[in-house]
VOPAGU-2260 file (C-alpha; in pm, 1 decimal, decimal comma):
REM VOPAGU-2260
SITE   aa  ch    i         X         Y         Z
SITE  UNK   A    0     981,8     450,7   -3317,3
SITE  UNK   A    1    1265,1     646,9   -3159,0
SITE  UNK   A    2    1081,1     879,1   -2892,8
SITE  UNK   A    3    1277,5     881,8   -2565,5
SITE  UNK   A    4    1062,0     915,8   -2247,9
SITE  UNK   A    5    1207,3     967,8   -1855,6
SITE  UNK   A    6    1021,9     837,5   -1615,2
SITE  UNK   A    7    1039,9     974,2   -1265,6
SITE  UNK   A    8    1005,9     668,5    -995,8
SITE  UNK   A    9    1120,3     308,4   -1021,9
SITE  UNK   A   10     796,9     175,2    -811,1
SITE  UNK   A   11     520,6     -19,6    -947,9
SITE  UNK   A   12     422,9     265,2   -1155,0
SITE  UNK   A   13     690,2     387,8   -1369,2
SITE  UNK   A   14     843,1      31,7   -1362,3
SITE  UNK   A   15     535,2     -97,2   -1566,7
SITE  UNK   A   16     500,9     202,3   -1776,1
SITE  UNK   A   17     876,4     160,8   -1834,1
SITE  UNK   A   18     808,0    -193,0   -1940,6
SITE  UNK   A   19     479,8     -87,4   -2165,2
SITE  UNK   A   20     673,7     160,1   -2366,3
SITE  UNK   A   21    1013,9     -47,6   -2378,3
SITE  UNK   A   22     818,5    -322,3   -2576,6
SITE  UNK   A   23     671,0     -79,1   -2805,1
SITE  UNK   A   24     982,9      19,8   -2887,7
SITE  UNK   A   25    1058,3     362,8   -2715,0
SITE  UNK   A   26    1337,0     424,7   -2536,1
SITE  UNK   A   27    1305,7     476,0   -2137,0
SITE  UNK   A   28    1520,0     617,6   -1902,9
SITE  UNK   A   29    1432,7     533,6   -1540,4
SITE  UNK   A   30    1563,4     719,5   -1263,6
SITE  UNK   A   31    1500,0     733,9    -913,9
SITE  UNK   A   32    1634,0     958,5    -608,6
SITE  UNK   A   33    1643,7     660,4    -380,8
SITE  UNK   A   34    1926,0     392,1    -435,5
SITE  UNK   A   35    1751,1     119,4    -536,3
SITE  UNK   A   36    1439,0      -2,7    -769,8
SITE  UNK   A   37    1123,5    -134,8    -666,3
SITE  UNK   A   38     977,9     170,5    -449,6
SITE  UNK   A   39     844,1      98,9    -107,2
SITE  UNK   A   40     838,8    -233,6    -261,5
SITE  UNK   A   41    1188,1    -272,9    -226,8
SITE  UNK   A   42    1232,2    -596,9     -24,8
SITE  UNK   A   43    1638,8    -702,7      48,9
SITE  UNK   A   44    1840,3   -1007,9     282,3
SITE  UNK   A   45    1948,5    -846,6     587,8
SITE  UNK   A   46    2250,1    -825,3     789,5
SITE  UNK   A   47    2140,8   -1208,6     927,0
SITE  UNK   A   48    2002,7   -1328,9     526,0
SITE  UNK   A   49    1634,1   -1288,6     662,9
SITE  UNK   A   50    1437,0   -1163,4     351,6
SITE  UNK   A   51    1270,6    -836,4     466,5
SITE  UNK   A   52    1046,6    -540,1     344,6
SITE  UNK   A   53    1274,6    -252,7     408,7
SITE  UNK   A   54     948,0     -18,1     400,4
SITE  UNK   A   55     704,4    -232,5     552,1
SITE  UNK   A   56     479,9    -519,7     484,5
SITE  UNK   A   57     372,2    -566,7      95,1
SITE  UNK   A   58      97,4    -814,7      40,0
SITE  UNK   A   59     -15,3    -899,6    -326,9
SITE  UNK   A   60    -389,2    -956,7    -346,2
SITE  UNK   A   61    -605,5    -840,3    -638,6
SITE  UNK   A   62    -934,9    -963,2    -795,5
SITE  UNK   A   63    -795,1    -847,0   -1108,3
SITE  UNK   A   64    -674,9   -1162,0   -1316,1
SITE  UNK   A   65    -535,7    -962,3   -1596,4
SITE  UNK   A   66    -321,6    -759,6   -1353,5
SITE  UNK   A   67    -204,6   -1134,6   -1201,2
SITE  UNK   A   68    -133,3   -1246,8   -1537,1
SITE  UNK   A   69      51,7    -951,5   -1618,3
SITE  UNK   A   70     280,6    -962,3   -1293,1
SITE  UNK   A   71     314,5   -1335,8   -1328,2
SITE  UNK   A   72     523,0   -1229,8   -1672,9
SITE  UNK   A   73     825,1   -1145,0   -1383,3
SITE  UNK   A   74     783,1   -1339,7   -1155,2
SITE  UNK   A   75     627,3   -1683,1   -1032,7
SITE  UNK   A   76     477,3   -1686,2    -698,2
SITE  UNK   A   77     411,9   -1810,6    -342,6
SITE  UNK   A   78      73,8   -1862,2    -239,0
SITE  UNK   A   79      22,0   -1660,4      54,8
SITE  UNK   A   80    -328,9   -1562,4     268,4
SITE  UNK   A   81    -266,2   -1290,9     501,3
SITE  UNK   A   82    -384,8   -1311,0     865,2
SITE  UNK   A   83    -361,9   -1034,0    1140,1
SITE  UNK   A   84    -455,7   -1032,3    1511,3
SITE  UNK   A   85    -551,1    -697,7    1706,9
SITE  UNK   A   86    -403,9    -719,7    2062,0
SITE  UNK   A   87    -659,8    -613,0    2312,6
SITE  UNK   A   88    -635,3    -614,8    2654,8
SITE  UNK   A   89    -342,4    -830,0    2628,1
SITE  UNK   A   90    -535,1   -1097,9    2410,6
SITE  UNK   A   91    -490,0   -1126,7    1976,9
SITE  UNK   A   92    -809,3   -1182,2    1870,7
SITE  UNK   A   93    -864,3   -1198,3    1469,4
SITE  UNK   A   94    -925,5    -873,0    1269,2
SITE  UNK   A   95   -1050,9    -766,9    1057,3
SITE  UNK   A   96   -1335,1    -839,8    1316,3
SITE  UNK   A   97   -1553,7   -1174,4    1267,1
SITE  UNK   A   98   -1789,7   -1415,1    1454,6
SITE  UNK   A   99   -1443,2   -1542,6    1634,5
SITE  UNK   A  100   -1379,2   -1220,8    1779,3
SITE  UNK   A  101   -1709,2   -1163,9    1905,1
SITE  UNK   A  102   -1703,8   -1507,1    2065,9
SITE  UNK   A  103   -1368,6   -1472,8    2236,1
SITE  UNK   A  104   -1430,7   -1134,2    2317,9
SITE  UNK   A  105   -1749,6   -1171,7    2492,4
SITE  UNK   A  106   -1760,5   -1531,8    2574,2
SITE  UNK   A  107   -2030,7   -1574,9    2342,1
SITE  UNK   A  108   -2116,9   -1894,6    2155,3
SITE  UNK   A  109   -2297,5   -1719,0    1830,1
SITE  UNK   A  110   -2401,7   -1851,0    1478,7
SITE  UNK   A  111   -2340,6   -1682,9    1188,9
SITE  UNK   A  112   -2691,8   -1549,6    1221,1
SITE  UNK   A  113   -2646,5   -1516,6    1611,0
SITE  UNK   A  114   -2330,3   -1306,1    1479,2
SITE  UNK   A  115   -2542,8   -1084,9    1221,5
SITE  UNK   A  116   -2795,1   -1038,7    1483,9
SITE  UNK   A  117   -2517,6    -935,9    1750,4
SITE  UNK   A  118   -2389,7    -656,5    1518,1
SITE  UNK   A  119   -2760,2    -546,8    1491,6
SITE  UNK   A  120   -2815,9    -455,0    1841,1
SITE  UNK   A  121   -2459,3    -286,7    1906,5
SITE  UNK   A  122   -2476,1     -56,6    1578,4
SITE  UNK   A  123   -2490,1     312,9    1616,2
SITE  UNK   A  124   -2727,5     361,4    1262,9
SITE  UNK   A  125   -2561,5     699,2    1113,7
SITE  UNK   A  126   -2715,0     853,3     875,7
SITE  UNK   A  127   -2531,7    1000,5     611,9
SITE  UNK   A  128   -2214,8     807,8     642,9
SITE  UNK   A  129   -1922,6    1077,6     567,2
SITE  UNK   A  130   -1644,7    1009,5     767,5
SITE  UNK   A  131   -1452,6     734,4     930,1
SITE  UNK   A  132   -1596,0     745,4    1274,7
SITE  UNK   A  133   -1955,9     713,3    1109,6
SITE  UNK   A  134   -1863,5     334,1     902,8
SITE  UNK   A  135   -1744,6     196,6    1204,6
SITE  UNK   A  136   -2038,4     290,6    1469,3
SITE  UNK   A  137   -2264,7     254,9    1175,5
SITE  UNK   A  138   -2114,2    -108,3    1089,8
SITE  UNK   A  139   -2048,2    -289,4    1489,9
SITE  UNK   A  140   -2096,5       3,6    1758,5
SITE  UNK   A  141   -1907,1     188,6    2013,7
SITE  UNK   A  142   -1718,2     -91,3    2244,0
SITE  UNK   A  143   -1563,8    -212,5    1954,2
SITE  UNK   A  144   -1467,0     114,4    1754,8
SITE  UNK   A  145   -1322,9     183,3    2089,4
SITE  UNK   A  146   -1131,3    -166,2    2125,2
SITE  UNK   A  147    -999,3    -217,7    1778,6
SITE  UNK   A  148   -1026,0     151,3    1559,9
SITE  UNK   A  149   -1049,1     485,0    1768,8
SITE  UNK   A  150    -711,6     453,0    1902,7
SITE  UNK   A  151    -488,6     273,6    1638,8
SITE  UNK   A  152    -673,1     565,7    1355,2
SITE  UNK   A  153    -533,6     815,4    1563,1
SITE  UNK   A  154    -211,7     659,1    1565,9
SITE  UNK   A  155    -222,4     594,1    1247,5
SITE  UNK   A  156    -342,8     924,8    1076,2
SITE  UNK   A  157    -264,2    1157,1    1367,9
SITE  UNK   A  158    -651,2    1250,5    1331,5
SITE  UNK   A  159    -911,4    1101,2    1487,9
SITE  UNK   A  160   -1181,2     894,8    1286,4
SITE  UNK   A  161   -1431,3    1164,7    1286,6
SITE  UNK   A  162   -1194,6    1369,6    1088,7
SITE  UNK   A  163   -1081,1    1138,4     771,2
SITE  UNK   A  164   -1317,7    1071,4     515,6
SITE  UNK   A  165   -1538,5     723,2     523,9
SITE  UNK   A  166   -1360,6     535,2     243,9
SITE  UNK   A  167   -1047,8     491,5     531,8
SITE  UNK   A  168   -1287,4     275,3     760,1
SITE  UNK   A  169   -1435,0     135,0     439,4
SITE  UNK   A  170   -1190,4     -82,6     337,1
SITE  UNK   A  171   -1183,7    -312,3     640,9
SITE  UNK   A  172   -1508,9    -535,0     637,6
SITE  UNK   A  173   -1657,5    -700,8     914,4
SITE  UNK   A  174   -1777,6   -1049,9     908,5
SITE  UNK   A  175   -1970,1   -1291,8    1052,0
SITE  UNK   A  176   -1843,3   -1591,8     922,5
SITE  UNK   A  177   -1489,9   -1732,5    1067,1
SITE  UNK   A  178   -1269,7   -1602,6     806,8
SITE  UNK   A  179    -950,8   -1457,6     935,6
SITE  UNK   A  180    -788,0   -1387,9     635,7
SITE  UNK   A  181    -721,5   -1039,5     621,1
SITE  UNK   A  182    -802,9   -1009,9     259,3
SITE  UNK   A  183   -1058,3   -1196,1      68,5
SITE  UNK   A  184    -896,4   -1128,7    -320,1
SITE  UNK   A  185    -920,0   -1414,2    -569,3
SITE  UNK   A  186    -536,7   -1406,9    -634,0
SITE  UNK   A  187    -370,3   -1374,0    -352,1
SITE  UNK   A  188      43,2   -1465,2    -348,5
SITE  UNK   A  189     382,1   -1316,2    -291,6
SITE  UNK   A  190     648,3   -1272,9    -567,3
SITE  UNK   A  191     841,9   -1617,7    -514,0
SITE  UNK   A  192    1170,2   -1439,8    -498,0
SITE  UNK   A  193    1076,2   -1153,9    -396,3
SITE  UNK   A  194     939,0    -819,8    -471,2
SITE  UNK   A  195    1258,6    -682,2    -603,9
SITE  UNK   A  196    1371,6    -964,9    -793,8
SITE  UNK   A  197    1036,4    -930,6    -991,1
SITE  UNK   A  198    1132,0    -527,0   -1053,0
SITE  UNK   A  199    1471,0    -661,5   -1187,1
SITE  UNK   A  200    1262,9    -874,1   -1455,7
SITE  UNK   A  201    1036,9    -628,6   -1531,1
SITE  UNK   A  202    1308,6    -366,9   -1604,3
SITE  UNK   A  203    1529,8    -589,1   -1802,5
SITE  UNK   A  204    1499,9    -510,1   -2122,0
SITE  UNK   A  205    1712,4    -352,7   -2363,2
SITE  UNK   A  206    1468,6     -33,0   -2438,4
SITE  UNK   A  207    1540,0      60,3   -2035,9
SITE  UNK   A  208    1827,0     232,0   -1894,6
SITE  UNK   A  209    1789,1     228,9   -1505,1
SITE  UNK   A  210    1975,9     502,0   -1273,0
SITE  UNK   A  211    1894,9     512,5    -906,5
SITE  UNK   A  212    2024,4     770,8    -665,5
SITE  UNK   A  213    1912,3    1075,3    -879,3
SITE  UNK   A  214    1819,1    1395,6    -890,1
SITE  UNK   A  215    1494,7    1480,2   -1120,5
SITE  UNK   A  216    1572,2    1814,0   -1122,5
SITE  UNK   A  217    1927,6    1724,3   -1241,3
SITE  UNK   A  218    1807,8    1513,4   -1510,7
SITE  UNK   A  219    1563,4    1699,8   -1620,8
SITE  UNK   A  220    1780,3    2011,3   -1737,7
SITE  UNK   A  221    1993,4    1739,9   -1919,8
SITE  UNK   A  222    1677,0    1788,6   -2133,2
SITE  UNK   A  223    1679,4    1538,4   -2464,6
SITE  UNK   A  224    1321,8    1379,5   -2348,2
SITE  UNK   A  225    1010,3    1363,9   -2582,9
SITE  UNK   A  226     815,1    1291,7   -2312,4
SITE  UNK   A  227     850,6    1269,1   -1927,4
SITE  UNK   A  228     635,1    1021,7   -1691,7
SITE  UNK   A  229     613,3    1128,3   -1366,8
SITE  UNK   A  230     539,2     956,2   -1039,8
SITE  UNK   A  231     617,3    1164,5    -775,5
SITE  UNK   A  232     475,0    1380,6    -527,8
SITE  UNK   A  233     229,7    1613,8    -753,9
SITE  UNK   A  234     259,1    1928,4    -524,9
SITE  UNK   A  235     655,0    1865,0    -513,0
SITE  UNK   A  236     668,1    1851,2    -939,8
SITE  UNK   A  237     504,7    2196,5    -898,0
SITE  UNK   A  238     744,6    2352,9    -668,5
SITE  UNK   A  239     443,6    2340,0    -408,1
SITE  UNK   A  240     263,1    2642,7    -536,0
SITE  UNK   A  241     -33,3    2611,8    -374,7
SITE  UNK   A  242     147,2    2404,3     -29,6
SITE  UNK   A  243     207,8    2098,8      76,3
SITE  UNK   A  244     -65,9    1823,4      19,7
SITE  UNK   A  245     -21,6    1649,7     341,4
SITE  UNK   A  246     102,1    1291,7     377,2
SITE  UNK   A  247     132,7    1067,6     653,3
SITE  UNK   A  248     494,9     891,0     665,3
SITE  UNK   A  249     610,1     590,2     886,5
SITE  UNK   A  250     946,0     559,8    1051,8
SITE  UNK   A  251    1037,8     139,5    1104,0
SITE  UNK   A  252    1251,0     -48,0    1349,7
SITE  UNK   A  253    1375,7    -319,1    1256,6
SITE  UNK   A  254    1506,1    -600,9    1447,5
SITE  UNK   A  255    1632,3    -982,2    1403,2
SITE  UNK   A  256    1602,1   -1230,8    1678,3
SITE  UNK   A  257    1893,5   -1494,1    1714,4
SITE  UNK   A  258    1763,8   -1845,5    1782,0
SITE  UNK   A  259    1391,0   -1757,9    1755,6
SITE  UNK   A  260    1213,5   -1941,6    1500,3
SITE  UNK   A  261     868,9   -1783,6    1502,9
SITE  UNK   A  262     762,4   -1410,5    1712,4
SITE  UNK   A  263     404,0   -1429,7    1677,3
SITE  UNK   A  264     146,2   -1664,0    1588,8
SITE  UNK   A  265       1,4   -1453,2    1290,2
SITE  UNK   A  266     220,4   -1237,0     941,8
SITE  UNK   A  267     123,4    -876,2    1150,8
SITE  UNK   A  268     -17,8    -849,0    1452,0
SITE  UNK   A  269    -205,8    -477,3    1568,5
SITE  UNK   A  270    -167,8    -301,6    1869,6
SITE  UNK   A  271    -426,2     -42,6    1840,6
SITE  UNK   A  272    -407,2      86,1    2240,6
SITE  UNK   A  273     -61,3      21,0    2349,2
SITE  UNK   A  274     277,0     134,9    2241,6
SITE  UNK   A  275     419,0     396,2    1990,5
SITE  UNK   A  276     380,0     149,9    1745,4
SITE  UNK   A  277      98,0      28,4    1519,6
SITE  UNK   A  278     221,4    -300,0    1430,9
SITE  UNK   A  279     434,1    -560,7    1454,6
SITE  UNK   A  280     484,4    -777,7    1114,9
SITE  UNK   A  281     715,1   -1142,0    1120,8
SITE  UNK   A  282     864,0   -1147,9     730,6
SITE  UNK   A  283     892,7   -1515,5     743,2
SITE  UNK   A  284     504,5   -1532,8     740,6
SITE  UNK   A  285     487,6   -1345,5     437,3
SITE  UNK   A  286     808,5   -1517,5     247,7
SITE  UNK   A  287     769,3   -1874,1     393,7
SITE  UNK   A  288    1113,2   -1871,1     448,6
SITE  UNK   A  289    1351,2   -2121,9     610,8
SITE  UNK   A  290    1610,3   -1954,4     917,9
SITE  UNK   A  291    1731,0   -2014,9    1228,3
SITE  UNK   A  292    1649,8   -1653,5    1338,2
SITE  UNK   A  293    1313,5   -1395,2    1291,2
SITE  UNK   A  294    1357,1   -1093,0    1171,3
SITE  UNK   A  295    1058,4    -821,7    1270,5
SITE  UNK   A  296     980,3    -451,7    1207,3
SITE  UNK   A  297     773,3    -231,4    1445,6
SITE  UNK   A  298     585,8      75,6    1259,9
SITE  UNK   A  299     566,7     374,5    1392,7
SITE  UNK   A  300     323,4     667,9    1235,1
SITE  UNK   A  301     478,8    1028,2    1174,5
SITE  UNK   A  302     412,3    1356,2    1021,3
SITE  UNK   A  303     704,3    1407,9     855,3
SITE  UNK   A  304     921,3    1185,8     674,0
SITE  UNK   A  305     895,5    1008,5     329,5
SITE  UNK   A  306     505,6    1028,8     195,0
SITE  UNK   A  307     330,4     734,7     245,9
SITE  UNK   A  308     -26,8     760,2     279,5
SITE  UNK   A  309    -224,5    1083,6     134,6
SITE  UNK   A  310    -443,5    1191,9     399,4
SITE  UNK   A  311    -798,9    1131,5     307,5
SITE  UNK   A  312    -954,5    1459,4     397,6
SITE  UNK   A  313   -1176,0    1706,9     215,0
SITE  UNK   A  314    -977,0    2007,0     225,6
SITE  UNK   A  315    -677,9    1755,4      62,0
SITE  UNK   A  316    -906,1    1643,8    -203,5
SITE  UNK   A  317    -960,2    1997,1    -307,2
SITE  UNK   A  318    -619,2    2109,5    -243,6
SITE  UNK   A  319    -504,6    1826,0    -476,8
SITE  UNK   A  320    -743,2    1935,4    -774,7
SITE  UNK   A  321    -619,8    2274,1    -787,6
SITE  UNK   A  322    -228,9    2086,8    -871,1
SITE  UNK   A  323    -460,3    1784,9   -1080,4
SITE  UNK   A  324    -558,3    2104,5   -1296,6
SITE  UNK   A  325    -220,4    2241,7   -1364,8
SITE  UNK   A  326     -72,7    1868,9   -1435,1
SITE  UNK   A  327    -349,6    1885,6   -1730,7
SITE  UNK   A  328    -193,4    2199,8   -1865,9
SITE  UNK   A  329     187,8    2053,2   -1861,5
SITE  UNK   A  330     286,8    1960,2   -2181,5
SITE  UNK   A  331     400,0    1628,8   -2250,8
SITE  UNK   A  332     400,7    1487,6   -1905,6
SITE  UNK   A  333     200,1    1209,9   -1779,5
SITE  UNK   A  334     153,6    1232,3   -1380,1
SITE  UNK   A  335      82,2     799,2   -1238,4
SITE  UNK   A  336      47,4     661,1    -911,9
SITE  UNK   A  337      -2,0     660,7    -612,7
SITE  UNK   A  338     191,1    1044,6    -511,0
SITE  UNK   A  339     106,7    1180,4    -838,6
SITE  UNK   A  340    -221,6    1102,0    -852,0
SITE  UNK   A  341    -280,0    1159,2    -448,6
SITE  UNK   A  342    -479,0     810,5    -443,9
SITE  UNK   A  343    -462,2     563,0    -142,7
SITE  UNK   A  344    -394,7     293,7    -430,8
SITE  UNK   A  345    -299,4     -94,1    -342,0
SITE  UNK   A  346     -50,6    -234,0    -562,6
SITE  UNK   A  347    -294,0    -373,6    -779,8
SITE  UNK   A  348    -446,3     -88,9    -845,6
SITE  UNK   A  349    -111,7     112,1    -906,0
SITE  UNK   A  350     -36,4    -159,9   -1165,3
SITE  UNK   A  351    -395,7    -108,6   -1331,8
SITE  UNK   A  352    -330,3     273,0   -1323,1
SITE  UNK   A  353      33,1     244,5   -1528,6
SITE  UNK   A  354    -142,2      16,8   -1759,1
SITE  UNK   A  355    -467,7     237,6   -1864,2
SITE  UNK   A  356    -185,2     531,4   -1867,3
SITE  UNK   A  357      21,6     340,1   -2096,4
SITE  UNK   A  358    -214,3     255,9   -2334,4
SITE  UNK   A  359    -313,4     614,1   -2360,3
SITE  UNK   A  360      55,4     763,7   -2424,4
SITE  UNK   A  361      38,1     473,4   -2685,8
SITE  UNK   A  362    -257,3     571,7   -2860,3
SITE  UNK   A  363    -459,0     208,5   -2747,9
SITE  UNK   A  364    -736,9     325,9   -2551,9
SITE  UNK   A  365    -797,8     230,8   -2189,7
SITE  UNK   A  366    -927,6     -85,1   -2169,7
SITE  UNK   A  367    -729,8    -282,0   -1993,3
């Protein structure tokens, strides 16, 4: 089989398509306007050799053992439980929120059924549950929707809760057990060399050619593609025809400390009512690496900037099926990912996405 495909995006998903089709023997060409692999992956040694994610914290969890086993192809791994504190009033106290929160917060002494009963009494019962606002009152009440989530959503989405869709709010349980791990995946690790390094692997083969700091539109009139894989921005592939589909971006500050060995007691710590910033997050934490020095990054939500997160909204949903439509009428082009698809998708699920899309452009089904 000769068929030569470009794919559009050197991130989770077009790396693993590019890997899929590469060892059925097609040809890929991966390109990517940034100038490096691995998306907002892309994790590098700084200026002090502190091993850092240039765009943010990435945490591997899944539940999906076929998508660990897959991964684990490029890379072995470091076992690695994330943990994250919400500063309140001065104090970190664990989140997502759990029987230890409510007994530091309060200066309670409660059970796990003393816990389940607590969250009981506080809950605001809404009834249906359809947007953000609504999970949270619904799930532990109004002092601590106001303590932990009213302010750090609106930082976060520019919006306030009442305005994004539930599934936002959804994804952060509540407990009332004393588990602080901020995820509760069955395979949870970090790539042991990092997430980059793991890219590298996955794009080494001699079916891929790999060319950052590139211009689609350039490449494309090159022409010479049978097919084209595209993980991009959908409303950006279309010129924008019907507008923008909004995004929120992130703008980061690093900064390394000399002669600190640890910042903060936890991998990210939240700072839902003070400062610009949404969180702080210590790399070492994450990479279990060995320096002198710390190296941090402070994120600060923005409107404009590179996309990020799509903004889970109604009007966005519909405004995203009008451009899903017209990506079903393009002709040989398969649209993955996170920006093409306009999903909030973990990495896991990215990875799952390229796969089932893979095995269709193959002709293998989607069972994955």
């Amino acid at each position: 089989m000769n068929e030569h495909t470009l794919i559009v995006g050197a991130g989770y998903a077009g790396s693993v398509m590019a890997r899929e089709l590469a060892d059925a023997g097609r040809r890929v060409h991966v390109i990517d306007k940034r100038p490096h692999i691995a998306g907002n992956a892309y994790d590098e040694l700084d200026e002090h050799g502190v091993l850092v994610h240039r765009y943010g914290p990435h945490i591997f969890h899944t539940n999906g053992e076929r998508i660990f086993q897959y991964l684990s192809r490029f890379t072995e791994w470091r076992p690695y439980e994330h943990r994250v504190r919400g500063m309140v009033g001065g104090a970190p106290y664990p989140f997502p929120i759990n029987r230890d929160t409510l007994n530091l917060l309060y200066g309670l002494d409660l059970d796990e059924a003393g816990a389940a009963a607590f969250f009981e009494r506080v809950r605001e019962p809404r009834e249906p549950v359809l947007t953000s606002e609504d999970v949270v009152l619904n799930s532990v009440g109004r002092d601590l929707y106001e303590k932990f989530f009213l302010n750090y959503t609106r930082k976060q989405w520019g919006l306030d809760p009442s305005q994004l869709k539930a599934g936002v709010a959804a994804r952060i349980p509540v407990r009332t057990n004393t588990d602080d791990r901020y995820f509760t995946d069955t395979f949870q690790a970090m790539p042991l060399h990092g997430y980059t390094k793991m890219f590298e692997t996955m794009l080494d083969h001699p079916n891929i050619m790999v060319e950052v700091d590139v211009d689609f539109a350039e490449v494309r009139k090159r022409g010479g593609y049978d097919h084209i894989v595209y993980t991009g921005p959908i409303d950006a592939y279309f010129d924008f025809r019907f507008g923008h589909l909004p995004y929120r971006s992130l703008r980061f500050e690093h900064e390394h400390l000399a002669g600190v060995s640890q910042y903060q007691e936890t991998g990210t710590i939240n700072y839902p009512n003070d400062h610009a910033y949404t969180r702080i997050t210590e790399f070492k934490h994450l990479t279990g690496q060995r320096h002198g020095g710390t190296s941090i990054v402070r994120e600060y939500p923005q409107a404009e900037g590179d996309p990020y997160y799509p903004v889970p909204r109604a009007e966005n949903e519909a405004l995203f099926k009008r451009y899903e439509e017209l990506a079903r009428q393009e002709p040989n082009v398969t649209f993955v990912g996170r920006l093409a698809q306009y999903r909030y998708y973990n990495m896991d699920q990215v990875v799952g996405a390229a796969l089932v899309a893979a095995k269709r452009l193959l002709g293998r089904g989607e069972d994955i």
